[in-house]
C-alpha positions, 0 to 999 in steps of 0.5 A: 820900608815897613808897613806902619800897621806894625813895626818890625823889632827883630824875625820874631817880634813886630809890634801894632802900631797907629799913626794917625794925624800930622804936626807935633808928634805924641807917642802913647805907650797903653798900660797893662793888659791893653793895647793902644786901642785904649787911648781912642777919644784921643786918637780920634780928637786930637789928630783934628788939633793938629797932632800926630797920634802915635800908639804903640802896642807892647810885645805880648798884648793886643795885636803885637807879636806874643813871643815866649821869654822875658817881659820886663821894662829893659825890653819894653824901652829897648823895643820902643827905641827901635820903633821909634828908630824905625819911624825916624821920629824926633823931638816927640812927647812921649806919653804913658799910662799906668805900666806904660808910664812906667816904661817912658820913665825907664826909657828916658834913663835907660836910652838917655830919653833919644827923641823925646823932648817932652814926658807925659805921664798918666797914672803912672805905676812908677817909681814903684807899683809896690812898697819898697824899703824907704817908699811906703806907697803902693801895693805890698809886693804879696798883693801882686803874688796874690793877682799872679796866682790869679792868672795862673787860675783864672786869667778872666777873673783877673782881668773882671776884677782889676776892671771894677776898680779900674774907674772911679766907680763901678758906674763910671762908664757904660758897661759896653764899655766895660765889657771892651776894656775886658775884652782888650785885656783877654788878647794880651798873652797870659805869659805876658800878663803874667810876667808883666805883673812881676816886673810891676811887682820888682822894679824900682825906677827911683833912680830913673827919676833923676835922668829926666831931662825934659820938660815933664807933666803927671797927671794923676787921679786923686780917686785912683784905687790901682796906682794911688796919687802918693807914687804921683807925688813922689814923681813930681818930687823926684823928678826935677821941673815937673808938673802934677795935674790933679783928676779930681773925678776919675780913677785909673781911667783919667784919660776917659773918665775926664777926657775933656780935661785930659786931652785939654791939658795935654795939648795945653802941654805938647804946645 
C-alpha cells in the first residue's frame, strides 16, 4: 500500500499528490513551472460539492522526485497512467492547465484515454505552443530559445517575467499572491524547467486531437498573453464534440482570476 501523499512511479521517481474529497473524481495535472498546489480555490471548494479532488505534481517541479534525464509529454503521460494505476481510479475527468493540458491530451492518444471519461482543458499549450508549418498560432519556437537561454542565466528572472504576464494584468492579484506563484515556480528543478521548455517548444500534438473519444471541454482566456485563444479555437476544431468556454476577464490565470465561473463551469460539466 502506498501513502498517498506521493505515489511511487519506479526506485527513483515518486510523485506528490493530493487527494481530497469524495464522489465523482477530478484529477489536475498543474502547468509549467507548478506544482499542484496551484489549483487551491478548487481544492478547497469543490470537495464541499461533492468531488473528488486529485492533483498530481509532475516529475521535476514542487515536491515530486527531481531526477536527471528526459522531460517530455511521453514521460509525463506514462508517469501519469501509473499514478492513476496505483490509485485504482476510473471513469475520472481528467483536467490540465496550460503544459499540464498539453499532457491530458497526449495521454488520451498515447495510452488511449484509460480511466478517463471526460477531458477538461484550461489554457491548454496545445496543439502546439509554438508556430509550426500549417498552424500559425502561438510562439515562434526562437522566442522559447530565447526563455531557455533565460534559464540557464537567471532562472529567477524567468520565472518574474513569465509571472507579469501570467494574469490579465500586473494588478490582477494581490502581490502575495504573486510572489507564491513565484515561489512555487523556484522549487521546480532548473533541469526540468529548462527541459520542459524544449518540449513546450518541439511537440506537435495535432494528431492527438483526433484520438479523443470523450466528452471534451476548453476553457480559455480571450486575454491570455502565454497560450492565445487561436490554439483554444484550433482544440475545439480538431477535437471532434468538444466545447469552448470563453474567460473574458482572465489571463492565463483562469482558474483564479475567474474562478466562480471556473469552478461553476466545471462542475457544470463533471456532472
Amino acid at each position: 500500500m502506498q501513502n498517498h501523499e506521493f505515489i511511487n512511479i519506479n526506485a527513483d521517481v515518486r510523485l506528490h499528490i493530493r487527494d481530497w474529497g469524495k464522489g465523482k473524481t477530478i484529477v489536475f495535472i498543474p502547468g509549467w513551472p507548478l506544482s499542484h498546489e496551484m489549483f487551491e480555490y478548487q481544492f478547497t471548494q469543490l470537495p464541499g460539492q461533492g468531488y473528488r479532488c486529485v492533483g498530481i505534481t509532475q516529475r521535476g517541479f514542487g515536491r515530486s522526485s527531481k531526477p536527471w534525464g528526459e522531460y517530455n509529454y511521453d514521460v509525463f503521460a506514462d508517469d501519469l497512467k501509473k499514478t492513476l494505476e496505483a490509485l485504482d481510479l476510473r471513469d475520472v475527468m481528467l483536467a490540465g492547465h496550460s503544459m499540464g493540458g498539453a499532457v491530458a491530451l497526449h495521454y488520451m492518444a498515447r495510452h488511449k484515454g484509460a480511466g478517463v471519461s471526460k477531458l477538461a482543458l484550461f489554457g491548454a499549450a496545445a496543439p502546439s505552443f509554438t508556430k509550426k508549418p500549417g498552424f500559425p498560432y502561438g510562439l515562434e519556437p526562437a522566442a522559447v530559445d530565447g526563455l531557455i537561454k533565460t534559464c540557464r542565466m537567471d532562472r529567477a528572472k524567468l520565472n518574474a517575467d513569465f509571472g507579469k504576464i501570467f494574469f490579465r494584468s500586473e494588478d490582477a492579484v494581490s502581490p502575495k499572491l504573486g510572489e507564491w506563484f513565484h515561489n512555487m515556480g523556484m522549487e521546480a528543478s532548473p533541469h526540468a524547467t529548462e527541459a520542459c521548455l524544449a518540449a513546450l517548444r518541439d511537440a506537435d500534438l495535432r494528431d492527438d486531437m483526433t484520438q479523443v473519444k470523450v466528452p471534451t471541454v476548453i476553457f480559455h482566456a480571450t486575454q491570455d498573453k502565454i497560450c492565445p485563444i487561436a490554439l483554444a479555437e484550433a482544440m475545439a476544431a480538431g477535437i471532434k464534440g468538444s466545447k469552448l468556454v470563453r474567460f473574458e476577464n482572465s489571463g492565463h490565470g483562469l482558474f483564479y482570476e475567474e474562478k466562480d465561473k471556473f469552478n461553476t463551469e466545471l462542475m457544470k460539466f463533471a456532472g
